[in-house]
N, C-alpha and C positions, 0 to 999 in steps of 0.2 A: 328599482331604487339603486342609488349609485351608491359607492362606497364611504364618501363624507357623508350623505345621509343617512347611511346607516348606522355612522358611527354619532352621528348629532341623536340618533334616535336611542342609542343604546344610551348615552349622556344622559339624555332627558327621562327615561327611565330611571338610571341611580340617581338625579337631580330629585325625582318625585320620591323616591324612598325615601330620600334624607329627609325631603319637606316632613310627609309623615310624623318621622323619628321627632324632627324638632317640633312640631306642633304638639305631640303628645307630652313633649318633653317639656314647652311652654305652658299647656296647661296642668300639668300633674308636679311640677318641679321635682322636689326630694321624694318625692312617691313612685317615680317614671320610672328607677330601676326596678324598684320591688314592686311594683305593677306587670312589666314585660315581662321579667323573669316569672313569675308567678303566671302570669298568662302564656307563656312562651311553654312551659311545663305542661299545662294544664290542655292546650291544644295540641303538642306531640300525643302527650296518652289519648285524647282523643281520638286523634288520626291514628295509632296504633289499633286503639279498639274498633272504630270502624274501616280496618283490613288495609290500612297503610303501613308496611312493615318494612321501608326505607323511607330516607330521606336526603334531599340535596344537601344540607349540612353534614360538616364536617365529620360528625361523629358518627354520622349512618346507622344509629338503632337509637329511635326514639326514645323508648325506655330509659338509655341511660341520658339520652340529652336532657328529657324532661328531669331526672332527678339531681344531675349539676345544675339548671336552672333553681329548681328548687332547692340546694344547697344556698345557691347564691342570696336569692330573693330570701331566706331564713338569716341567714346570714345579716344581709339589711337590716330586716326589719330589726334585728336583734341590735343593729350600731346606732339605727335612727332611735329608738324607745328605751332601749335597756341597757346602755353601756352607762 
């Protein structure tokens, strides 16, 4: 593989993520943050209990990643219903 295709290849990788992103985002609208995040959360502690105890993200200890997410998505939910 030459090097422009590899680089068309790494492209169309992040091209397919974003798709994802906006497709969830198209069908869930005002729900799409406090959905991820909540899910985002929920699958760190997963991967932690079943003996993932890094991560490629930023923050590197799931545990606290899952529990900013879950700040966050609490947080929503509390701007979408209850402010």
């Amino acid at each position: 593989m030459d090097s422009k295709q590899a680089k068309g290849e790494a492209f169309e990788k992040l091209a397919f993520q974003f798709c994802k992103i906006a497709t969830f985002c198209l069908i869930f609208q005002k729900f799409a943050l406090i959905l991820a995040a909540f899910g985002t959360g929920i699958f760190f502690l997963l991967a932690e209990y079943n003996g993932k105890r890094d991560t490629r993200c930023i923050g590197k200890h799931p545990k606290l990643i899952a529990l900013f997410w879950f700040i966050v998505g609490g947080f929503f939910v509390w701007w979408q219903f209850f402010r």
